[in-house]
C-alpha positions in Angstrom: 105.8 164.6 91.1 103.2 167.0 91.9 102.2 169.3 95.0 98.7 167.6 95.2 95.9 170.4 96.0 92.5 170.5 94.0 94.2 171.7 90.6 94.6 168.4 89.6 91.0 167.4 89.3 91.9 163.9 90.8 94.0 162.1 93.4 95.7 159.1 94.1 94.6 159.1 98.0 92.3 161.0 100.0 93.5 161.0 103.7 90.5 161.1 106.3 91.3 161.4 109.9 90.0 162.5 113.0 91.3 165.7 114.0 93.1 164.5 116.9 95.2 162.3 114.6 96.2 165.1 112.7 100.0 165.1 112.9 99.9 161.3 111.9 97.6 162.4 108.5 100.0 165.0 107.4 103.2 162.8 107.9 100.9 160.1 105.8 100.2 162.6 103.2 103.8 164.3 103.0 105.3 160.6 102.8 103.3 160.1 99.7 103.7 163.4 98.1 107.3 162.9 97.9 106.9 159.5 96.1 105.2 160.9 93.2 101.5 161.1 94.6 98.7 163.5 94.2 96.9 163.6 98.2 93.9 165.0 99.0 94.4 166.5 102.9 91.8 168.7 104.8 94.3 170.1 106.9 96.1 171.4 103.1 93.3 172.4 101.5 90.9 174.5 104.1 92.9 177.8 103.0 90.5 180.9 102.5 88.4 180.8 99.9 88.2 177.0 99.3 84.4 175.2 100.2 86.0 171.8 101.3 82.4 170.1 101.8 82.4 170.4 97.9 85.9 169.3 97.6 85.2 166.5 99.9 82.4 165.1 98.1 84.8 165.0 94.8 87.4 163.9 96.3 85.0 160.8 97.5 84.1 160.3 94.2 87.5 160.5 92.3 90.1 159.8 94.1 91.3 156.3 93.5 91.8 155.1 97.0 90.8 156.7 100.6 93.6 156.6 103.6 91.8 155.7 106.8 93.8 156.9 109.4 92.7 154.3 112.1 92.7 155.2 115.7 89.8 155.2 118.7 88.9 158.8 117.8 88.7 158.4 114.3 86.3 155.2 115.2 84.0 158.0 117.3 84.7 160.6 114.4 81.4 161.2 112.5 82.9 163.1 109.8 85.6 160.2 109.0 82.7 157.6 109.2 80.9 159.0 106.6 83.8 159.4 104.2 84.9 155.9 104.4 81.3 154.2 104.5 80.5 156.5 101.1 83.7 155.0 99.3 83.4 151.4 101.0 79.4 151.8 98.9 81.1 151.6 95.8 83.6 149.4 96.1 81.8 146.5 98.2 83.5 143.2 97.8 86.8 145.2 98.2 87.7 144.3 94.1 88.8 147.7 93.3 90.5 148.4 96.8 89.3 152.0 97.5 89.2 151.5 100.7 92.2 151.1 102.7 92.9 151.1 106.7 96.3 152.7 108.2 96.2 151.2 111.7 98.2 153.7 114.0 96.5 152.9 117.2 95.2 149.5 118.5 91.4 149.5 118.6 89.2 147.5 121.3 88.2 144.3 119.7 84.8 144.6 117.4 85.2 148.6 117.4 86.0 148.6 113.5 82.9 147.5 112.2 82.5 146.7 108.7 86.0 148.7 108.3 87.9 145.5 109.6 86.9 143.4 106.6 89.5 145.4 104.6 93.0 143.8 104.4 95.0 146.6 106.0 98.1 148.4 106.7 99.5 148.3 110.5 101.5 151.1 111.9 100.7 149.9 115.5 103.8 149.3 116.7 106.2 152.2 115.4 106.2 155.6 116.2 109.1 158.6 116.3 112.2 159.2 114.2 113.6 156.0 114.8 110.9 154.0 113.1 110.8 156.6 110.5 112.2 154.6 107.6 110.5 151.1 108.6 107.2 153.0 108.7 107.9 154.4 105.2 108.7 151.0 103.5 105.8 149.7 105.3 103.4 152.4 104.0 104.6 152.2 100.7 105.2 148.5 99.8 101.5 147.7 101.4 100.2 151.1 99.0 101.6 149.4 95.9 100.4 146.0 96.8 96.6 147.5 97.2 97.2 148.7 93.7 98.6 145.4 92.3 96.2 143.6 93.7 98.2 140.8 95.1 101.6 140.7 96.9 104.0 137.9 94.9 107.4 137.1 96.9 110.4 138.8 95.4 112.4 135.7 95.1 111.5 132.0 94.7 110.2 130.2 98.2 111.9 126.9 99.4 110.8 124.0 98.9 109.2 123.2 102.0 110.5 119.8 104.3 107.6 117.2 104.8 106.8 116.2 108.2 107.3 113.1 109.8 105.1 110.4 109.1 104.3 108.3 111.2 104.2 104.6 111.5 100.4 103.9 110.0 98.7 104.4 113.2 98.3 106.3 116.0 98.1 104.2 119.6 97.6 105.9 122.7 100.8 105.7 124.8 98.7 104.7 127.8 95.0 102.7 128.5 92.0 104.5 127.4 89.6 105.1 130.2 86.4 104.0 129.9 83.7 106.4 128.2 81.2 108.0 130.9 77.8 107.6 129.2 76.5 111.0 127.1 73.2 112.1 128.2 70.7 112.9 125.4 70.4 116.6 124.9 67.1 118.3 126.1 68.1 121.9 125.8 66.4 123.0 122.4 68.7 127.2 122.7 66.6 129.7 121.4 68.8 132.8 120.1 69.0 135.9 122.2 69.0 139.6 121.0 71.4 140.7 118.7 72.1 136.9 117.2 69.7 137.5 114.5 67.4 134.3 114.3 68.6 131.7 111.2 66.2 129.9 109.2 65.3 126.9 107.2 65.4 127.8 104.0 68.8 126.5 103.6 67.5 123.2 104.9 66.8 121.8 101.7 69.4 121.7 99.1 68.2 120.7 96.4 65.2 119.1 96.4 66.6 117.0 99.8 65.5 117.2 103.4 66.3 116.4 106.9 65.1 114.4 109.7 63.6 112.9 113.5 65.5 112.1 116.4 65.3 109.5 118.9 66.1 108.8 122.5 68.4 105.1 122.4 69.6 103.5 119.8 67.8 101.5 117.4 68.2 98.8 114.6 67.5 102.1 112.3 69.2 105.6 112.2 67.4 108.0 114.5 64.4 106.5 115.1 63.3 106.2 118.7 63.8 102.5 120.4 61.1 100.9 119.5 61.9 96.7 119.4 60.4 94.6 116.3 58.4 91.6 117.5 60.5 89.0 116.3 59.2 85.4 116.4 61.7 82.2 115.7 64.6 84.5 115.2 62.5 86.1 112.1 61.1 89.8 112.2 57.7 90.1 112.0 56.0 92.8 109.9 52.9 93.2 110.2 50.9 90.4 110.4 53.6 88.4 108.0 57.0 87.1 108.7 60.4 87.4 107.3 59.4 89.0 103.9 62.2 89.0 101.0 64.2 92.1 100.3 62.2 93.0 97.1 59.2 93.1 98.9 60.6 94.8 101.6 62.0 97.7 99.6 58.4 97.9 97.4 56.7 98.8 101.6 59.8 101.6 102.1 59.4 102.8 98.5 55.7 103.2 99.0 56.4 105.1 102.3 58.7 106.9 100.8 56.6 108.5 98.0 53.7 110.0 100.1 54.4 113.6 99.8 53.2 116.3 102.3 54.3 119.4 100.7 57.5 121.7 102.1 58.4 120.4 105.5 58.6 124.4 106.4 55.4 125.0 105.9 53.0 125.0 108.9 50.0 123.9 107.1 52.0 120.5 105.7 53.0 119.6 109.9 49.8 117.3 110.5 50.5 115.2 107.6 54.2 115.2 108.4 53.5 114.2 112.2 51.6 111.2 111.0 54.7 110.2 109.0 56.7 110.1 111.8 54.8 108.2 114.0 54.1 105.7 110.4 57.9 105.7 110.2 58.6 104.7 113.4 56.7 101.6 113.6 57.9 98.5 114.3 57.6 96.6 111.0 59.3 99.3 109.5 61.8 100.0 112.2 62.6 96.1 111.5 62.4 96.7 107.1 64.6 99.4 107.2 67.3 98.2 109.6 67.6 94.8 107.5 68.3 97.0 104.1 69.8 99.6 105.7 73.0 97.2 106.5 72.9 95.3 102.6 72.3 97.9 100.1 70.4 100.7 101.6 66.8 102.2 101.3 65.3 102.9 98.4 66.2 106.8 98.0 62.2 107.4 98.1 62.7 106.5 101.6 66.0 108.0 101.8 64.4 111.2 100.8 61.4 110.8 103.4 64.4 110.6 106.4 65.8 114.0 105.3 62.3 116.1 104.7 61.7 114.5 108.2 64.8 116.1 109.4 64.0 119.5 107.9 60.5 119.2 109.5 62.0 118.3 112.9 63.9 121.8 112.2 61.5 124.1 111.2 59.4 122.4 114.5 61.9 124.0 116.4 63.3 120.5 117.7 66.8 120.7 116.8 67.9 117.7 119.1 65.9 115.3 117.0 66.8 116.9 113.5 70.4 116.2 114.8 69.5 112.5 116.4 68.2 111.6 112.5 71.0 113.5 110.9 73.9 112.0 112.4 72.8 108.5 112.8 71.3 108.4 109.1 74.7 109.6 107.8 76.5 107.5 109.9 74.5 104.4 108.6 74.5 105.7 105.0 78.4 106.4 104.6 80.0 102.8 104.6 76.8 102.1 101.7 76.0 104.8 99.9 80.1 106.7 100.2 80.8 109.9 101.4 80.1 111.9 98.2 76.8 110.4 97.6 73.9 113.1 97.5 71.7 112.2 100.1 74.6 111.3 102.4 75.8 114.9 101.7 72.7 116.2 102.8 72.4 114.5 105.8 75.6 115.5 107.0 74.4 119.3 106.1 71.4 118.7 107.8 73.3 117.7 111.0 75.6 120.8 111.1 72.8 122.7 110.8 71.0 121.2 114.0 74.4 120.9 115.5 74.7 125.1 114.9 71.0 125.9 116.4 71.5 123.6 119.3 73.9 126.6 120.1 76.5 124.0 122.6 79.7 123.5 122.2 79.4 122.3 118.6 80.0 125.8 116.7 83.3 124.1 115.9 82.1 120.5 114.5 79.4 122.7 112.9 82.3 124.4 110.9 83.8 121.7 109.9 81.6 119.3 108.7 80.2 122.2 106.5 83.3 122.6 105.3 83.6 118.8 104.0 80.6 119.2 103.1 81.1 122.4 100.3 84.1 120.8 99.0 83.0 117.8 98.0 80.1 119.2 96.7 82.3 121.4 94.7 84.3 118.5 93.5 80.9 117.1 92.3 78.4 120.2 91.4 78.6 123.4 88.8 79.8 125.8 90.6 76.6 127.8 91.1 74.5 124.8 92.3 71.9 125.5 94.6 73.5 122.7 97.1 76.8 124.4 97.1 75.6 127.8 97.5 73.2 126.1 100.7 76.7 124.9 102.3 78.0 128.4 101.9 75.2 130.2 103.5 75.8 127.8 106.1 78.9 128.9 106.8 78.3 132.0 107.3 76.3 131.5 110.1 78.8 128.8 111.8 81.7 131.6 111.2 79.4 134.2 113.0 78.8 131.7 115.8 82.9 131.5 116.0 83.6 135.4 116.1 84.9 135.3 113.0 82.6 138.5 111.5 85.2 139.5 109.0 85.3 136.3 107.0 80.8 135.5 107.5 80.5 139.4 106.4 82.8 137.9 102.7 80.8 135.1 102.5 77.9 136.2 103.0 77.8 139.3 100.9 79.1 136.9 97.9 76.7 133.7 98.5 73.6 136.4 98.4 75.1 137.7 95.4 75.6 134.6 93.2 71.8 133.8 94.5 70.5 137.1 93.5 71.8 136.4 89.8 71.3 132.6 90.2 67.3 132.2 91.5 66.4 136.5 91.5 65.9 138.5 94.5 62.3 137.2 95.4 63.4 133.2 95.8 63.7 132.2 99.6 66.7 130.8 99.2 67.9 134.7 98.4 66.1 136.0 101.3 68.2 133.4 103.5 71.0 134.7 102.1 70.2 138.5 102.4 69.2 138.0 106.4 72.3 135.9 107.4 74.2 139.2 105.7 72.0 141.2 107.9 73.0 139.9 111.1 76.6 140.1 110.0 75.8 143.9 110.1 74.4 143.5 112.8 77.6 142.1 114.8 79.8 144.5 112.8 77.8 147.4 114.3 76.3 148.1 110.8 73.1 148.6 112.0 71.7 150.8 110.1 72.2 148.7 107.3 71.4 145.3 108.9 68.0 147.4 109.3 67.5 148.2 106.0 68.2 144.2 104.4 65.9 143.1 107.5 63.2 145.4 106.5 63.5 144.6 103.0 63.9 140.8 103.5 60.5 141.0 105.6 58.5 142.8 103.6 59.5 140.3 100.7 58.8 136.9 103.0 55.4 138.7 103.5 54.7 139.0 99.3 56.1 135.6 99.0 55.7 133.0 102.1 52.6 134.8 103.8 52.4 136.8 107.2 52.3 133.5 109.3 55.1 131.5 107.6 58.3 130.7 110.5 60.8 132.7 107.8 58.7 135.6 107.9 58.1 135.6 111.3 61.9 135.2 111.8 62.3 138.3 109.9 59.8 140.1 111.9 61.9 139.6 115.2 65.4 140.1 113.8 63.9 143.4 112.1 62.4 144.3 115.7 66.0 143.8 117.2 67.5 146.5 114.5 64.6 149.0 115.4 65.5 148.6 119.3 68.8 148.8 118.7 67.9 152.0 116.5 66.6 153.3 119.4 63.1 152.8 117.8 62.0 151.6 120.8 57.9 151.8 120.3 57.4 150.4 116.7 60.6 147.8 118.2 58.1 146.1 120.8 54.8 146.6 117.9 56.4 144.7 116.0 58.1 142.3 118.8 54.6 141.9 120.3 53.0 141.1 116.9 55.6 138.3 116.1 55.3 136.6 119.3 51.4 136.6 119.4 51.6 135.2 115.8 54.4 132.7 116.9 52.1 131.5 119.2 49.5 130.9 117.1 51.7 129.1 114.2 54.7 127.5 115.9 53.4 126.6 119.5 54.4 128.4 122.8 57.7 125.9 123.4 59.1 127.4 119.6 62.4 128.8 119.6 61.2 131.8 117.5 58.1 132.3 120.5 60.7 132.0 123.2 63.0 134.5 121.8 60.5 136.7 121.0 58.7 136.7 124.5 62.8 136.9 126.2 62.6 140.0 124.4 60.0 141.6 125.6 60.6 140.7 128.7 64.1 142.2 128.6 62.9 145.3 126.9 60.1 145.6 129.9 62.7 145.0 132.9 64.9 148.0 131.0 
């Protein structure tokens, strides 16, 4: 045992607290002391003669853990902010477990910032001498499992009882009413300030795309209504009737292998419009919808469907991408089985729509990406670019949930595997490094949601080109940072540059043009 102080040259804990929370650091660091460990304490060290702003920065450096004694004031402390962002820098991903929160006081929801991503230790609910010796154990056993590194039960769990089963189906007790009709959804939601805007770049995993929507159904998977001539009881395509399967699939196949370019790119649209109004037609509404139910498309064609749903997407029409999406994968699962590429990337193309049609479908969006990543996993290495497109993807369907601690995880460790996977430069990466911007963003680390949006920008600018929709994407989320900087005149430059360009590129009914203008506008009124 030792009595702490600087002699030591290193410490087990630093304690940082807010002055106010004094009394509650001193019992912390007292507690520890007597168990054997060196504590470094402000309130024990500022004797005469001692610079503690030196001693502070080595204690940052070697101590092996920092206490954060977590109350209100020590979330409005400036002081304690700074120690415990300097050691959270160097241990990021939490691996080494420098960083660890003693929760004395309950906090307002969202006031801990990127300090509630740490597992901590929670004092909330005991205080005075009769709580003395629970707090204790607490404090201690949680203090040797952040050194462990894992908490194993001391003895042997039970062998948990299974559940009922139940008898091979599951009836209503009582009639189903009938359905109500569901009204085709209009609504294209734009993101407002703060969101951070997502974009396509995790749209195609893999080499695979996404999709057009339609209005009713149809013999084919989100294509708009559009009835096949039929003569006799036979289809008629074209100007010839009921053609064999092999001939059928050669037309699709042919279709399928006319390549645009990069749905996402703005200069590729015109060529991609006129596939969607060739692939709606009614000989190949009729072609499609006879293979579709025997042994599928060809996956040329298959292939066309999902660039078509990325294009849809990048368009800013969400409701279509999802239309295509989800009937596609719902005509493609009983064929091609649920683990089947192309299947897998509709269904990843849907959650995506189903995520930026911002509804009520957050949830649905979660879990199908879910599904989604673990089959893949079953399937895929482990770094595959489809696996680590379903992550990303996540992250933005947990932020959309509230659930910033886990999106901040994932996101920080799907940019990293990219970084070391494609390089910093890839879009892919810069997808990645934006969608662990906004998380942040939400956590209230803005002034490091800044710095990634700034970089990720200037990047997109090297790489895409001024006028590409990630880059402008990036222009408007990094405009939200400034303003909430309190940058407020190079916030509506560069607002007021990304909207005119928006204009220009994506049309004036574009998502990114609508939030950009709201913004503004808001920014104006205030």
């Amino acid at each position: 045992m030792t009595d702490g102080g600087a002699d030591e040259g290193r410490w087990d804990f630093f304690v940082s607290y807010a002055e106010a929370d004094r009394e509650w650091a001193e019992w912390l660091a007292w507690t520890l002391e007597e168990n054997g460990y060196r504590v470094l304490i402000r309130a024990w060290e500022s004797v005469p003669g001692t610079v503690w702003s030196a001693l502070e920065q080595e204690g940052l450096r070697r101590a092996s853990r920092l206490l954060a004694v977590v109350t209100p004031a020590y979330l409005e402390s400036d002081d304690g902010g700074a120690q415990w962002q300097a050691v959270r820098e160097s241990d990021l991903k939490g691996d080494t477990r420098r960083l660890v929160p003693i929760m004395i006081e309950t906090c307002a929801p969202g006031s801990l910032g990127m300090l509630g991503t740490r597992g901590r230790i929670d004092l909330t609910d005991l205080s005075g001498p009769a709580d003395e010796q629970v707090a204790r154990i607490r404090l201690l056993d949680g203090l040797r499992d952040a050194q462990a590194g894992r908490r194993r039960p001391d003895s042997p769990p039970t062998l948990p009882v299974r559940k009922q089963a139940t008898a091979g189906r599951l009836r209503p007790a009582g009639p189903m009413p009938f359905p109500e009709r569901v009204a085709r959804a209009t609504e294209r939601g734009a993101p407002g300030p703060g969101s951070g805007l997502s974009n396509d770049a995790d749209i195609a995993p893999a080499g695979t795309g996404g999709g057009a929507g339609g209005d009713a159904p149809s013999t084919f998977p989100g294509i708009p209504s559009s009835k096949p001539a039929t003569c006799s009881g036979r289809t008629r395509v074209g100007t010839r009737t009921d053609l064999d399967g092999g001939r059928d699939a050669d037309e699709l196949r042919r279709l399928g292998t006319e390549n645009p370019g990069g749905p996402g790119e703005p200069a590729n649209w015109p060529a991609y419009e006129a596939l969607v109004s060739r692939a709606t037609a009614p000989h190949v509404l009729a072609v499609a919808g006879r293979l579709a139910a025997t042994a599928g498309e060809p996956p040329e064609f298959r292939r066309l469907l999902l660039d078509l749903c990325r294009y849809h997407y990048a368009r800013g029409r969400f409701g279509e991408s999802r239309d295509l999406a989800e009937r596609a994968r719902r005509h493609w699962l009983p064929v091609l089985g649920p683990d089947h590429l192309d299947a897998l990337a509709a269904g990843h193309h849907l959650a995506r729509a189903l995520f930026a049609l911002k509804r009520d479908d957050h949830q649905r969006a979660y879990e199908l990406d879910q599904d989604i990543l673990s089959r893949r996993r079953r399937i895929l290495p482990a770094d595959h670019p489809d696996i680590l497109a379903s992550a990303n993807s996540i992250v933005m369907d947990l932020r959309a949930l509230g659930r910033f601690d886990e999106a901040y995880m994932l996101a920080l460790d799907t940019w990293e595997r990219r970084r070391r996977v494609l390089g910093d430069d890839h879009p892919d990466t810069l997808s990645s490094a934006a969608n662990l911007a906004g998380c942040h963003y939400l956590l209230g680390g803005h002034p490091e949601s800044l710095r990634l949006n700034k970089d990720v920008w200037e990047r997109r600018r090297r790489v895409l080109g001024d006028h590409h929709p990630d880059t402008l994407a990036s222009a408007i989320n990094t405009a939200m940072d400034l303003y909430a900087h309190d940058d407020r005149r190079p916030a509506r430059t560069a607002a007021e540059k990304a909207f005119v360009r928006c204009q220009e590129v994506l049309g004036h009914d574009h998502p990114w043009t609508r939030t950009a203008a709201g913004l503004l506008r808001e920014w104006r009124e205030q």
